[in-house]
C-alpha distance (Angstrom), angle and dihedral (degrees) to the residues before:
residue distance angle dihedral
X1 . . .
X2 3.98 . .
X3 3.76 108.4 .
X4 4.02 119.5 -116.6
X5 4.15 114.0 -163.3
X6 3.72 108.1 176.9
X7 4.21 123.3 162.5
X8 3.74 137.7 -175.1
X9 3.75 111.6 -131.2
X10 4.09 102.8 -96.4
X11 3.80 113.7 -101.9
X12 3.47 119.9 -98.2
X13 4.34 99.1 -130.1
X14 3.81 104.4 -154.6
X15 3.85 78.5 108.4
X16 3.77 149.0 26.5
X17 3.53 115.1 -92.4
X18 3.94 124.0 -84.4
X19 4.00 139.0 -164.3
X20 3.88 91.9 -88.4
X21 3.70 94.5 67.2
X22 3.79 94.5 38.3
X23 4.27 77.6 66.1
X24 3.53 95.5 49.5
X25 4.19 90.9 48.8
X26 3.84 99.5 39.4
X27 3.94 85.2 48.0
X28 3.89 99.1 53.0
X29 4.67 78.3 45.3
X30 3.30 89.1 62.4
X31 3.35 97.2 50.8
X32 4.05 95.4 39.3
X33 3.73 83.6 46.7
X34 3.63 93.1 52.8
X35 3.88 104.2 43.6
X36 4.18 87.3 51.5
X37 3.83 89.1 55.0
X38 4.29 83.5 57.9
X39 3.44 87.6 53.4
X40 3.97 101.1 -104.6
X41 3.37 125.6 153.6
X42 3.85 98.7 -108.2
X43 4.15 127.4 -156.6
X44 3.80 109.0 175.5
X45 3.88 110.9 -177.0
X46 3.83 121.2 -173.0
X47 3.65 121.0 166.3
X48 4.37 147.5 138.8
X49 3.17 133.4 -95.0
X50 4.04 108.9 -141.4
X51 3.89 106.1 178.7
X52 3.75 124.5 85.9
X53 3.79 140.0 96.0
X54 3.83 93.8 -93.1
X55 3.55 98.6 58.2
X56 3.88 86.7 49.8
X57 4.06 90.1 61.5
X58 3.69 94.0 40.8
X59 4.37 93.0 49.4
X60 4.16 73.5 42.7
X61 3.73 99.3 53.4
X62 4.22 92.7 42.1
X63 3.70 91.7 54.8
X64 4.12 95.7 -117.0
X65 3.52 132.2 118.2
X66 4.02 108.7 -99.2
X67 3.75 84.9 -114.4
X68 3.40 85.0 64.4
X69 3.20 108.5 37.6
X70 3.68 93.5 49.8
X71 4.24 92.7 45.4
X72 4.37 83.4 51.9
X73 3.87 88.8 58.0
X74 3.53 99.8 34.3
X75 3.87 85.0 61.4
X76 3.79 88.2 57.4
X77 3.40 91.6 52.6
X78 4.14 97.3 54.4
X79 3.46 80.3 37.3
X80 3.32 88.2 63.9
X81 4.07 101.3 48.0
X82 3.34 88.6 62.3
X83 3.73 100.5 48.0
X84 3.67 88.3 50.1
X85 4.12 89.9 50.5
X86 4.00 90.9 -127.0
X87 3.65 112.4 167.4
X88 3.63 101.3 -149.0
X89 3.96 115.4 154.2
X90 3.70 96.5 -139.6
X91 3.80 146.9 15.4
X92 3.89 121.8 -145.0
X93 4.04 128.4 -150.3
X94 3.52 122.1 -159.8
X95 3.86 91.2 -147.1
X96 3.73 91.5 54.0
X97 3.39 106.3 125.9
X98 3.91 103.9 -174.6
X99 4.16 93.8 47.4
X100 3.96 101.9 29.2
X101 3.32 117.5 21.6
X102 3.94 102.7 62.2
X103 3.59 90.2 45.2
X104 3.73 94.7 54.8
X105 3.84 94.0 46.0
X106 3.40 94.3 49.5
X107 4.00 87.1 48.1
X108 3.79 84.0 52.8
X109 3.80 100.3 52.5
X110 4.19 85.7 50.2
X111 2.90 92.0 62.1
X112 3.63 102.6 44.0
X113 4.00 81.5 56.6
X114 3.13 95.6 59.6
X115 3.77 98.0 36.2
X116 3.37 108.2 -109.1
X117 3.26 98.6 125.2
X118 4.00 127.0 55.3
X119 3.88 143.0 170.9
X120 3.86 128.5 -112.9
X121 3.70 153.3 134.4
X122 3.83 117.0 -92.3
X123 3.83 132.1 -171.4
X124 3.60 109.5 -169.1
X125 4.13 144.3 128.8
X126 3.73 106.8 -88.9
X127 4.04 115.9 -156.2
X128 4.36 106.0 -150.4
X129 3.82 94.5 -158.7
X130 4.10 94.6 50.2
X131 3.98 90.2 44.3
X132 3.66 82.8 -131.0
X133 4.05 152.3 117.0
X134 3.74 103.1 -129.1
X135 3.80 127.9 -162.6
X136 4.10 120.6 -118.0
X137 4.01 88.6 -116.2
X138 3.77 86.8 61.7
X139 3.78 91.8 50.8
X140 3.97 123.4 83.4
X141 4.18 108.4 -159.3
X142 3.83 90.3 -13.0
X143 4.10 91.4 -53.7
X144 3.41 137.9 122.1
X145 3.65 110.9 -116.3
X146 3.83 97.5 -132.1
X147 4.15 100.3 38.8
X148 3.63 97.1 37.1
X149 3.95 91.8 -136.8
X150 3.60 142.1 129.8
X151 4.23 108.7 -104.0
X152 3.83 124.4 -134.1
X153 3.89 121.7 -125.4
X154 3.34 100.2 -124.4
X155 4.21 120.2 -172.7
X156 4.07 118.3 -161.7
X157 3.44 141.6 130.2
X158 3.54 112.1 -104.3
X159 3.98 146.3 175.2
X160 3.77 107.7 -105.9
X161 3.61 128.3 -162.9
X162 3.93 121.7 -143.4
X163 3.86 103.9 -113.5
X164 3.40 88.2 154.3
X165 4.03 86.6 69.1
X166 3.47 100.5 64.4
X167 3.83 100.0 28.1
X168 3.68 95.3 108.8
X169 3.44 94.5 43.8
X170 3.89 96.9 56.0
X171 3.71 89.7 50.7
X172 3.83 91.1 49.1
X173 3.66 85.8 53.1
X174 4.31 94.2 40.4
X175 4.15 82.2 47.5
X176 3.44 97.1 51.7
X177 4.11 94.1 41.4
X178 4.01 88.6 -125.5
X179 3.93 76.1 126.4
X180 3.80 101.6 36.2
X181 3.77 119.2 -153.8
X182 3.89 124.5 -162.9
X183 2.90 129.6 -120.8
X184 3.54 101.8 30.0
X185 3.86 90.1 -129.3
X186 3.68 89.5 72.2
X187 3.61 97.1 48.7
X188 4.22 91.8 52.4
X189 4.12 75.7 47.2
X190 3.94 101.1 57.9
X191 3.65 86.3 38.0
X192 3.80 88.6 49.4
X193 3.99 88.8 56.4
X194 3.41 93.2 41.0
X195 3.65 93.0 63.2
X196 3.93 96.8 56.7
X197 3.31 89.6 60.2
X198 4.13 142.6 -95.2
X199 3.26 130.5 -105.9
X200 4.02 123.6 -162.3
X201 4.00 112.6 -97.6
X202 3.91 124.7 -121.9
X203 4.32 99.0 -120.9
X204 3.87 97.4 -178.6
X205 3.91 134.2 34.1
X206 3.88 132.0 -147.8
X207 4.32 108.3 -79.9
X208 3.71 86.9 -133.6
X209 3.98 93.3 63.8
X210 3.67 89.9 33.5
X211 3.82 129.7 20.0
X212 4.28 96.5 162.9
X213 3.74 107.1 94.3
X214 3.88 143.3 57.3
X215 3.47 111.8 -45.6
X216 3.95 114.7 -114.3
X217 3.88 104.2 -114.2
X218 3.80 113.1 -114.2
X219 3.65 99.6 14.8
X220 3.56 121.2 67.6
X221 3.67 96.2 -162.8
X222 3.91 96.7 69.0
X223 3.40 130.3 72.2
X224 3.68 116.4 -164.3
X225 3.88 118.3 -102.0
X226 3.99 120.9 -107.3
X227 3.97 101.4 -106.1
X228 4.13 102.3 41.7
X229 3.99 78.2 59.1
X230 3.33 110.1 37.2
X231 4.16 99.6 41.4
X232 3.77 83.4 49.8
X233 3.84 88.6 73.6
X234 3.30 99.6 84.2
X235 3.53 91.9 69.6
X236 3.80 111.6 31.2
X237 4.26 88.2 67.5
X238 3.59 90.4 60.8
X239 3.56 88.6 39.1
X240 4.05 93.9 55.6
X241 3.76 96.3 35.9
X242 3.96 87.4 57.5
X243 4.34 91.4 -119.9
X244 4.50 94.3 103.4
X245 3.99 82.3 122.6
X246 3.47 105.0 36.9
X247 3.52 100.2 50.3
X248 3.84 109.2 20.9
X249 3.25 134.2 113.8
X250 3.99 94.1 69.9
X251 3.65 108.3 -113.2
X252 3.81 90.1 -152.8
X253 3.91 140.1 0.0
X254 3.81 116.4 -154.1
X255 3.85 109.7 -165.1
X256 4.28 136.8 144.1
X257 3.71 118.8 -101.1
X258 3.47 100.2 -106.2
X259 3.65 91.3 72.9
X260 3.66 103.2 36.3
X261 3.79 95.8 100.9
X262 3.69 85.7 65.7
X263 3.52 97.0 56.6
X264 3.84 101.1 29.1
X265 3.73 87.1 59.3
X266 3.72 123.4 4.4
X267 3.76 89.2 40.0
X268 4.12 94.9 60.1
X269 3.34 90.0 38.5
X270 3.90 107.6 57.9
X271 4.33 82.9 45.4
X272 4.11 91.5 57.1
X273 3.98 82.6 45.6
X274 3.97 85.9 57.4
X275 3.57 96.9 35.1
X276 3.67 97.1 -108.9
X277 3.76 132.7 142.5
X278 3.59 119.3 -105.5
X279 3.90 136.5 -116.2
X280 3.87 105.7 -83.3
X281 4.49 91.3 -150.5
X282 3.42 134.5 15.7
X283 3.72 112.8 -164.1
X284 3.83 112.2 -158.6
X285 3.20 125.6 -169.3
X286 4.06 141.3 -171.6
X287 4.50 133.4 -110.9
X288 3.67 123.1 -91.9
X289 3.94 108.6 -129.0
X290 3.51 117.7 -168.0
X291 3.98 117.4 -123.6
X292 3.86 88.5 -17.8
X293 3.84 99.1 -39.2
X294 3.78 144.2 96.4
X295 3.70 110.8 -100.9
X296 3.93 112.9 -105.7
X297 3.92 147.3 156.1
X298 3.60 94.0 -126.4
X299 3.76 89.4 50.0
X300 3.80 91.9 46.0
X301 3.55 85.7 -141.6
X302 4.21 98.7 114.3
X303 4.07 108.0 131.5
X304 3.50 113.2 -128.5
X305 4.09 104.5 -142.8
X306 4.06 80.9 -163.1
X307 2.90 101.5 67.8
X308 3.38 108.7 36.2
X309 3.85 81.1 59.6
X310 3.73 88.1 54.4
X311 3.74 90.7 52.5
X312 3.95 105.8 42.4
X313 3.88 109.1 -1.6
X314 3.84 150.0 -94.3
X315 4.24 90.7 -87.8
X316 3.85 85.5 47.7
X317 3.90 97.0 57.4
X318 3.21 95.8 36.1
X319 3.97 96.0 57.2
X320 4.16 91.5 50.3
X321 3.69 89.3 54.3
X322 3.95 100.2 46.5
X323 4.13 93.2 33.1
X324 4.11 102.6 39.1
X325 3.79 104.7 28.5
X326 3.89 113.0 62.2
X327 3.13 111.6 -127.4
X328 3.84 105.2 -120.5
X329 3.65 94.5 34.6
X330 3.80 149.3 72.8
X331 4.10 107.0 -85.7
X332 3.69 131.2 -163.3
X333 3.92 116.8 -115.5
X334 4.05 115.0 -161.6
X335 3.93 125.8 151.9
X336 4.18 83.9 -130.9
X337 3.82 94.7 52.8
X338 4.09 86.8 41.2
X339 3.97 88.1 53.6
X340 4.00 92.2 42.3
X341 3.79 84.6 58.8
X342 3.23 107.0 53.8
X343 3.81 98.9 40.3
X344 3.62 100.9 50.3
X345 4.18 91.2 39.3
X346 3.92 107.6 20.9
X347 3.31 103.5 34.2
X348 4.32 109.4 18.3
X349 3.39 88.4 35.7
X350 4.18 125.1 33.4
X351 4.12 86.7 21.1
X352 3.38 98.3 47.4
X353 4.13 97.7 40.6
X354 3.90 86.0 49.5
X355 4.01 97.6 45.9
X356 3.69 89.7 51.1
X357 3.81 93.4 48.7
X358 3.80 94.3 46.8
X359 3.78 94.1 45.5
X360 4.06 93.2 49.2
X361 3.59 86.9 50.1
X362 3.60 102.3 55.4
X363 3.91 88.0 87.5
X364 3.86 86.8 53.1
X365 3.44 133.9 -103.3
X366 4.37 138.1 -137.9
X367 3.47 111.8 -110.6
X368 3.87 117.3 -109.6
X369 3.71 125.9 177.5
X370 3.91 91.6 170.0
X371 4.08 108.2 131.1
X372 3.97 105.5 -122.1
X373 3.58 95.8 152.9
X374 4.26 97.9 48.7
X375 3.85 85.6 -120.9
X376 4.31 88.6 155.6
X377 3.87 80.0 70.9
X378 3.53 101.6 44.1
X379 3.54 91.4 47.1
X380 3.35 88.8 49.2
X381 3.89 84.9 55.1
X382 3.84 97.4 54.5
X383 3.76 96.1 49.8
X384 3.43 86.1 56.5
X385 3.82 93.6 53.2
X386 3.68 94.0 47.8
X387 3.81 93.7 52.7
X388 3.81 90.1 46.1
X389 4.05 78.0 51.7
X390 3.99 85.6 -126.6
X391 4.06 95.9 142.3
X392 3.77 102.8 171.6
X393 3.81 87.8 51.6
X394 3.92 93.3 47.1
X395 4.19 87.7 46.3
X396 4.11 84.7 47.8
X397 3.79 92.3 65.1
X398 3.61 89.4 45.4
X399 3.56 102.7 54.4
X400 4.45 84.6 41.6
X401 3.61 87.9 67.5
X402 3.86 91.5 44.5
X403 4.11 85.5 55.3
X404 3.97 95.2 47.6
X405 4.06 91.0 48.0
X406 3.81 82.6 57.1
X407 3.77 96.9 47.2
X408 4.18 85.6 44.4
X409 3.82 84.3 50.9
X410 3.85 95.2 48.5
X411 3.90 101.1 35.3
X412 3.99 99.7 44.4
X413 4.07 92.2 35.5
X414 3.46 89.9 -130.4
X415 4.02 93.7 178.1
X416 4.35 82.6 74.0
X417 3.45 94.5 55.6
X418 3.79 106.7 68.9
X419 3.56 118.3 -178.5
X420 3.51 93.2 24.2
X421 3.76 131.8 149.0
X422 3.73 86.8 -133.2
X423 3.78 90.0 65.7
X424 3.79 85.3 46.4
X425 3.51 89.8 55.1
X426 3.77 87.2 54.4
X427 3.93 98.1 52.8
X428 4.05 82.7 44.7
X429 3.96 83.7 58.0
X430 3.67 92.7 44.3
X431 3.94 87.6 57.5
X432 3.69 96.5 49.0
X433 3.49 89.0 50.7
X434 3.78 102.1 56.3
X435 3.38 79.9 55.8
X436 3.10 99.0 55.0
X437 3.55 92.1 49.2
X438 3.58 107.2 51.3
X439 3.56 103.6 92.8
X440 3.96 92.7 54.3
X441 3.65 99.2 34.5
X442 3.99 112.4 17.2
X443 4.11 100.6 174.8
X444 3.61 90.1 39.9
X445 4.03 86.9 50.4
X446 3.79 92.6 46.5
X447 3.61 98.3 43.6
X448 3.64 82.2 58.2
X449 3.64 99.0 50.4
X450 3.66 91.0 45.3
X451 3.92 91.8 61.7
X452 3.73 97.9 35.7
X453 4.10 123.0 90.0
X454 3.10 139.6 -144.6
X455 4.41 104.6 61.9
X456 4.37 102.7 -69.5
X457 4.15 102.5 -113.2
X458 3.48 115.1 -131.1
X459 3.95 120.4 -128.0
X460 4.05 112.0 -73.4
């Protein structure tokens, strides 16, 4: 079996989970989902990250302990992976300190060996919400681009790490697609960045200004910096769980845009330093506004994925996300477009193709496997679109062969022709397209399967 290890970025926890990383998990499902149904040895790791100065002034501002505040939202994030039916085989913490912490000490102290890492003071404008010193050419009227606030000079001595060492050699690798970034917008981007030049990055901050984190081994005045320790994730599970070799490099990372840099660059860069493969993909894709605007508190505009589970189901928010936002881009979130959806395709569509079936066939039916509706080359079609990770386009030939049953149905009047192989080349289509389905839509898929005779086929 040819091994599959795919990941969500881990969730930052300075606040409960919202709609944007519901996309980002039920994306990297599919895709887990899909690989296990060709037989590949699947590890799907999701996760939070719970260290940072952000999530120290949130705990702060609620009254709790940052334990406690970050164990509260943590919850809502597994929570959430079940809600949303994801069928990842683990779930990393950042403040685990029998799976992650060893491993990213001992990453640390390589690369102080080697001298990767070294100590000294820094003056520079430090952005809260990226975790992150930024430089002034990143910076439009003193603001970070993505937070739209004014940065702090902050002036500590620091461990660095040289970024500058491998720069050229993760844009040799980006160039040549040996790491291959989607869409290719994003690669022509990190390239872009590359080119102006790279300083080294700041990978621990002074105790006294922040005390939550992994302590820095052999100096008890450092604590190590967000991104060293949280990237590092991806590789300390497999390390614990005994599986590094089987399973690493990462077939694909699925993360947001705002923290591709991170990942596109720093990422590759601190595995080269440790002698580690790289990721082979990084999938990257765009925000969810809502009606038009970025989701926030003060807007009162933040999507709840809860509750719109509550109201119409896991299957239900899981098909507007994979069918109406594409996949590498910024989509539109309203509760009318979400409704649209799933009556015209959920419930006018797949429910009423699949009640007519099953009620025609209750009289019984001839079996008939003959291919009237050239589904061999639509199928063809959509597992081309799911390994270009184009989801919409792979649901779109789905749901076409959902509107030609119904026109078969209508135009040859199947419900007078009992017993007829035409009807048993409808139930065949039924089973083909629970299969089809059960990456994007697994309850809806099994339901389907469980009412549907002859034995469901698996994929050839």
């Amino acid at each position: 079996m040819k091994k599959f290890y795919i990941t969500t970025s881990i969730a930052y926890t300075n606040a409960p989970p919202h709609i944007g990383f519901a996309l980002e998990s039920v994306q990297a499902d599919v895709l887990a989902r899909y690989y296990r149904k060709l037989n590949h040895d699947v590890f799907f790791l999701t996760g939070v990250d719970q260290h940072g100065l952000k999530i120290v002034k949130k705990a702060k501002d609620q009254g709790l302990t940052t334990q406690e505040f970050v164990q509260k939202t943590t919850n809502k994030f597994k929570k959430l992976t079940k809600e949303l039916n994801l069928s990842n085989d683990d779930f990393i913490e950042t403040t685990d300190r029998k799976r992650h912490w060893p491993y990213v000490q001992k990453a640390w102290l390589e690369l102080i060996n080697n001298n990767d890492i070294y100590k000294k003071k820094y003056k520079g404008f430090y952005c809260v919400g990226c975790e992150a010193f930024l430089k002034e050419k990143e910076l439009v009227d003193k603001k970070c681009l993505i937070h739209q606030k004014e940065l702090e000079i902050i002036e500590e001595e620091n461990y660095f790490f040289k970024l500058s060492k491998y720069a050229q050699d993760v844009k040799e690798l980006i160039q040549k697609d040996k790491i291959k970034i989607i869409p290719k917008a994003r690669k022509n981007e990190i390239l872009s960045f590359i080119n102006q030049g790279v300083e080294d990055i700041s990978v621990s901050r002074d105790k006294k200004k922040l005390s939550w984190g992994i302590p820095v081994p052999r100096d008890d005045q450092q604590i190590m910096y967000v991104w060293l320790d949280a990237l590092l994730n991806y590789t300390s599970v497999l390390n614990y769980n005994g599986s590094f070799e089987k399973y690493w490099p990462a077939d694909i990372h699925c993360l947001g845009k705002d923290i591709f840099r991170f990942h596109a660059l720093l990422w590759p860069a601190i595995l080269l330093a440790l002698g580690l493969k790289t990721p082979k993909t990084i999938f990257v894709h765009g925000f969810i506004t809502v009606d038009h605007q970025k989701m926030s508190k003060s807007l009162g505009n933040v999507i709840d994925p809860f509750e719109l589970i509550k109201k119409y189901g896991t299957d239900s928010l899981r098909y507007y996300l994979l069918r109406e936002v594409l996949p590498t881009e910024d989509g539109d979130f309203t509760i009318d477009k979400f409704e649209s959806r799933y009556n015209s395709d959920l419930a006018s569509g797949l429910g009423n193709l699949f009640s007519r079936v099953r009620k025609m066939t209750e009289s019984g039916y001839v079996e008939q496997k003959k291919d009237l509706f050239g589904l061999g080359q639509k199928e063809e079609k959509y597992h081309l679109h799911l390994k270009e990770f184009k989801f919409q386009e792979a649901l779109k030939v789905v749901f076409e062969i959902i509107k030609q049953a119904d026109v078969f149905i209508d135009k040859n009047r199947i419900w007078e022709k009992k017993n007829s192989p035409e009807l048993g080349y409808l139930v065949f289509v039924l089973e083909r397209l629970a299969l089809l389905l059960e990456p994007f839509l697994p309850q809806t898929s099994e339901k389907m399967r469980k009412n549907i005779t002859p034995l469901f086929p698996r994929i050839k």
